[in-house]
C-alpha positions in Angstrom: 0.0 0.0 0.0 1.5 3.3 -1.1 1.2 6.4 1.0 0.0 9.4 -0.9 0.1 13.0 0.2 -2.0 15.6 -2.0 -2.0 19.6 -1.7 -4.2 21.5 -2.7 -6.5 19.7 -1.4 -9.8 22.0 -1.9 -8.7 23.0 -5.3 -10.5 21.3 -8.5 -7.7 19.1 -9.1 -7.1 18.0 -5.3 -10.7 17.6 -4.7 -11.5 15.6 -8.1 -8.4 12.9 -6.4 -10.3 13.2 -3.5 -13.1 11.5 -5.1 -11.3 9.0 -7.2 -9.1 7.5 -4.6 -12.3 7.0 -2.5 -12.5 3.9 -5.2 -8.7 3.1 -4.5 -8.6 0.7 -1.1 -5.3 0.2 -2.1 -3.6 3.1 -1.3 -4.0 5.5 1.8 -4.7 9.1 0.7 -3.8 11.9 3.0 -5.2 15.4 1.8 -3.8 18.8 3.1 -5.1 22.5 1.9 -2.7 25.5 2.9 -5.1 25.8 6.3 -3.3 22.0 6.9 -0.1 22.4 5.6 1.9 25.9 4.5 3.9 24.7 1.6 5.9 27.9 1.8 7.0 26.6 4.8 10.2 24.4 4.6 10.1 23.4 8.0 6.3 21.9 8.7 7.0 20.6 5.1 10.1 18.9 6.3 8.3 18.1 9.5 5.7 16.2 7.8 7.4 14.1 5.2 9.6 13.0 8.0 6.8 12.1 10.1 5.0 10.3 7.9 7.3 8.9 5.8 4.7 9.2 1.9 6.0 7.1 -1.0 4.0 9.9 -3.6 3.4 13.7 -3.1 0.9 15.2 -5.6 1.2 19.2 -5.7 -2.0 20.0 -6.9 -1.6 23.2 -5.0 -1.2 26.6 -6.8 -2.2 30.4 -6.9 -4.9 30.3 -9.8 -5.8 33.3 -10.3 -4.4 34.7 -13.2 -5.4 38.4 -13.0 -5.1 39.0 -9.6 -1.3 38.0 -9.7 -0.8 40.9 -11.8 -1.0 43.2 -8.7 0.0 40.2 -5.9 2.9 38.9 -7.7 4.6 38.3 -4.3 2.0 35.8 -2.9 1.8 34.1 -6.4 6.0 33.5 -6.7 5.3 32.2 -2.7 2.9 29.6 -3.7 3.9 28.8 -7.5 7.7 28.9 -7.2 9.0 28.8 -4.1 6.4 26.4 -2.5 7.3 24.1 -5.4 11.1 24.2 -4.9 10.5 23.7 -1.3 8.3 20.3 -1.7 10.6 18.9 -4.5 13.8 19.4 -2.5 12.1 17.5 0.6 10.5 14.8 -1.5 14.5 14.2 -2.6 15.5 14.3 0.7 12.5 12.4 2.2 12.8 9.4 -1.0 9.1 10.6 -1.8 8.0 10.5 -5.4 7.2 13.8 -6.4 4.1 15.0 -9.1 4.1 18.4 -9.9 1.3 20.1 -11.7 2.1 23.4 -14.1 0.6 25.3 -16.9 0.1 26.0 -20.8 0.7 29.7 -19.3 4.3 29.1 -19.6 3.8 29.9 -22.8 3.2 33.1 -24.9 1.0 32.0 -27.9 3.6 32.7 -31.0 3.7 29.1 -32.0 0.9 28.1 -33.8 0.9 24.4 -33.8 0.4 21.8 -30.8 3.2 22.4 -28.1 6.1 20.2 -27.3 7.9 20.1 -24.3 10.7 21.2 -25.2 9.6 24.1 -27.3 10.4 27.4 -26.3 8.6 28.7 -23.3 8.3 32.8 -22.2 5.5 33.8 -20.0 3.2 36.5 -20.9 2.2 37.5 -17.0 3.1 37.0 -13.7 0.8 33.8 -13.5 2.6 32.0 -15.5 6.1 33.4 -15.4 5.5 32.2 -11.1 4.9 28.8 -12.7 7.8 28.6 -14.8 10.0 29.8 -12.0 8.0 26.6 -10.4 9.3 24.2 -12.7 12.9 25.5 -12.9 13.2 25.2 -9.1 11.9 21.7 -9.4 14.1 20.4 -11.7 16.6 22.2 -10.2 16.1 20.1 -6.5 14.6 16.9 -7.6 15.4 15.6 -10.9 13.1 12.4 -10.3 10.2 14.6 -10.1 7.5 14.1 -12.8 5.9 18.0 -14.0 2.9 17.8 -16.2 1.5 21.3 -18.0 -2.5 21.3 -18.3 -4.3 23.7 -19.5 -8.2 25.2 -19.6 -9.2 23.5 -16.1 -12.6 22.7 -14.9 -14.4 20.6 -13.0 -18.2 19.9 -11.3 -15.3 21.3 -8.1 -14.7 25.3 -7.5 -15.0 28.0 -9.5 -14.2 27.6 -13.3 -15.0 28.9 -16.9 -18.0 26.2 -17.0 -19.5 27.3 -13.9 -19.3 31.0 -15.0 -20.9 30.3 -18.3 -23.7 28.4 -17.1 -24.5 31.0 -14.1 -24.4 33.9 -17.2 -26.4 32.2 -19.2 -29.2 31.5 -16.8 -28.7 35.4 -16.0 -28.5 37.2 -19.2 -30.3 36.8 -23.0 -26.6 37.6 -24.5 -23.1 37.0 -23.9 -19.7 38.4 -25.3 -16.6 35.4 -25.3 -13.6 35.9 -26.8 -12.9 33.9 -30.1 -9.0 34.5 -30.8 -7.9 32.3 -27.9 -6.9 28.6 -29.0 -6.6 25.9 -26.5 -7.8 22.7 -24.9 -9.8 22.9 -22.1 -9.4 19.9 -19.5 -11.9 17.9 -17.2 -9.9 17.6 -14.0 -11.5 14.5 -13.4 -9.6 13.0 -16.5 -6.9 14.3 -15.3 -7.1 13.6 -11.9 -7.7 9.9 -13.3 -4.8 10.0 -15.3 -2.5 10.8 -12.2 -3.7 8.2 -10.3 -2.9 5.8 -12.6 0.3 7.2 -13.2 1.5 6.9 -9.4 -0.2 3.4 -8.9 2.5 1.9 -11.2 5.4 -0.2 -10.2 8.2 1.6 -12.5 8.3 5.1 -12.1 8.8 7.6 -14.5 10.2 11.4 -14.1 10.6 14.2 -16.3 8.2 17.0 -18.4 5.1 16.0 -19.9 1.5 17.8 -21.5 -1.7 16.5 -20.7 -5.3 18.3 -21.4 -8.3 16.7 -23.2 -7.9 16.0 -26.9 -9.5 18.3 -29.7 -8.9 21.9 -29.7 -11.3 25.1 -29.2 -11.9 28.4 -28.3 -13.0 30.0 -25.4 -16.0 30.9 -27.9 -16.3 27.5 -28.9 -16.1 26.2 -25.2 -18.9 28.5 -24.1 -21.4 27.1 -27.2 -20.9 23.8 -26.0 -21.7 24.5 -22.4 -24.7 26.6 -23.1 -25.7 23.5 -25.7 -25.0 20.8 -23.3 -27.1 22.7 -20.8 -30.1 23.0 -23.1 -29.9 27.0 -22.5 -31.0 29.7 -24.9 -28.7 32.6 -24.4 -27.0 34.4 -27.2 -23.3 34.1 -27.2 -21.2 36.2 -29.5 -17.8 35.8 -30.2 -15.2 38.7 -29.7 -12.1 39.4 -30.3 -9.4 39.7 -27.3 -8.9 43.4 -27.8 -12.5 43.9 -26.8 -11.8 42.8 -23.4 -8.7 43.8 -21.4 -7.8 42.1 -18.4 -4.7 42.4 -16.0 -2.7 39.9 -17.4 -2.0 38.7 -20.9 -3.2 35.2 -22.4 -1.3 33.4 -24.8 -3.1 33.4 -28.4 -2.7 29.7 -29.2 -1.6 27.4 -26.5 -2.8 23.9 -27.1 -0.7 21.2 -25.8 0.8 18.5 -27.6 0.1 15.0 -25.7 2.1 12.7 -28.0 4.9 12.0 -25.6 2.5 11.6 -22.5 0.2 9.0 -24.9 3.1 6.8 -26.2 5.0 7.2 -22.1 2.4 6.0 -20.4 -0.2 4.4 -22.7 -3.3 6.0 -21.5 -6.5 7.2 -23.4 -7.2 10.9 -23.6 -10.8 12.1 -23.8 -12.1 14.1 -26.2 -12.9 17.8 -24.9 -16.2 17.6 -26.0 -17.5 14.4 -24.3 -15.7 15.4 -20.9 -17.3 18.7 -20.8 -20.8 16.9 -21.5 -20.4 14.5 -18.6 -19.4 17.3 -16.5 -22.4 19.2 -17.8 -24.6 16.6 -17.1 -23.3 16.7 -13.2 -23.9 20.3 -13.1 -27.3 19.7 -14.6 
């Protein structure tokens, strides 16, 4: 039986593992938000790895929102960067496996074909600059650590783009989303699914990998479908980015290439569209 410690534990990532590992009696989760554990904090993280001795750590912890960091960049490098450096240099230390979760936000949009791992990465914002900084100091302490970018979260869990959507269209006759953002948005559940078969495994395998749903869209395109999987009426119109400035900057095109992920560790990625209904259907 394998000893699992997950942060992050109210996000939508954490709490989607918290409901899939309730169907794993073979492994004994524990779960810690930041009111459990400060993962700033090298000493209660140190304290608690020595304690209780996990074979995997899951960071699903991290400073979301991407806006807001613009003007609290400080509290988004604590949690994003120097949290991560912290937890991979005591999983090293500790012999803990370590699964690090970053971003599609490392990158800034120029490339307009599915993203490899190893392509060039520049952050547009402080988000995802704090994330990048994340991964370096990772890699840097704990080069058995596995990082996987995701992009476009959501989940039945928290607040997210399909919650929004549905609560405005139950609101309002018409709605404004942008069109000239390209992505992949991803059902934490799949990817919370994906993780726990990852770390379940015998052999263990580090390094950088992409994971979102399969299928590409815009955030346009991703609202139509929720409204339509809903069975709502509102209007949505698509704009262009330009038409509504925010804080930070998002990258133009950022979908992920999975190839390496797929062929690594040989499991089925979901289409975007048939997640998003089942998650729909949840909501519903």
């Amino acid at each position: 039986m394998k000893k699992i410690l997950v942060t992050g534990a109210h996000g939508q990532l954490g709490t989607e593992l918290n409901f899939l590992s309730s169907l794993l009696e073979t492994h004994a989760f524990t779960f810690a938000s930041h009111q459990d554990l400060d993962i700033a904090s090298e000493t209660e993280v140190q304290a608690l790895l020595e304690k209780d001795k996990f074979d995997v750590l899951i960071n699903a912890a991290a400073y979301t929102a991407v806006d807001k960091a613009e003007s609290d960049k400080e509290t988004a490098y604590k949690v994003n960067a120097t949290a991560a450096g912290i937890l991979a240099k005591a999983c090293k230390q500790h012999s803990c496996k370590l699964v690090h979760l970053s971003t599609d936000f490392v990158f800034d949009g120029t490339i307009a074909r599915p993203l490899l791992e190893d392509d060039t990465v520049n952050s547009l914002g402080v988000y995802g600059a704090s994330k990048l900084e994340g991964e370096k100091l990772v890699q840097q302490h704990n080069n058995d650590a596995l990082i996987i970018r995701t992009s476009w979260v959501y989940s039945s869990f928290g607040n997210n783009f399909v919650k929004t959507i549905l609560r405005l269209c139950k609101e309002r006759d018409s709605l404004n989303v942008v069109s000239d953002q390209i992505g992949s948005p991803t059902y934490a559940r799949d990817l919370a699914a994906a993780i726990l078969n990852i770390v379940q495994r015998e052999k263990w395998v580090s390094g950088l990998f992409h994971y979102s749903n399969e299928g590409v869209a815009s955030w346009y395109d991703f609202a139509i479908a929720i409204r339509d999987y809903a069975e709502l009426k509102t209007s949505i119109n698509p704009i262009e980015t330009s038409q509504y400035p925010t804080p930070a900057v998002r990258p133009k095109y950022s979908v992920l290439n999975k190839r390496k992920f797929k062929e690594t560790f040989g499991i089925a990625i979901p289409y975007w569209r048939d997640s998003l209904k089942q998650c729909v259907n949840l909501l519903k």
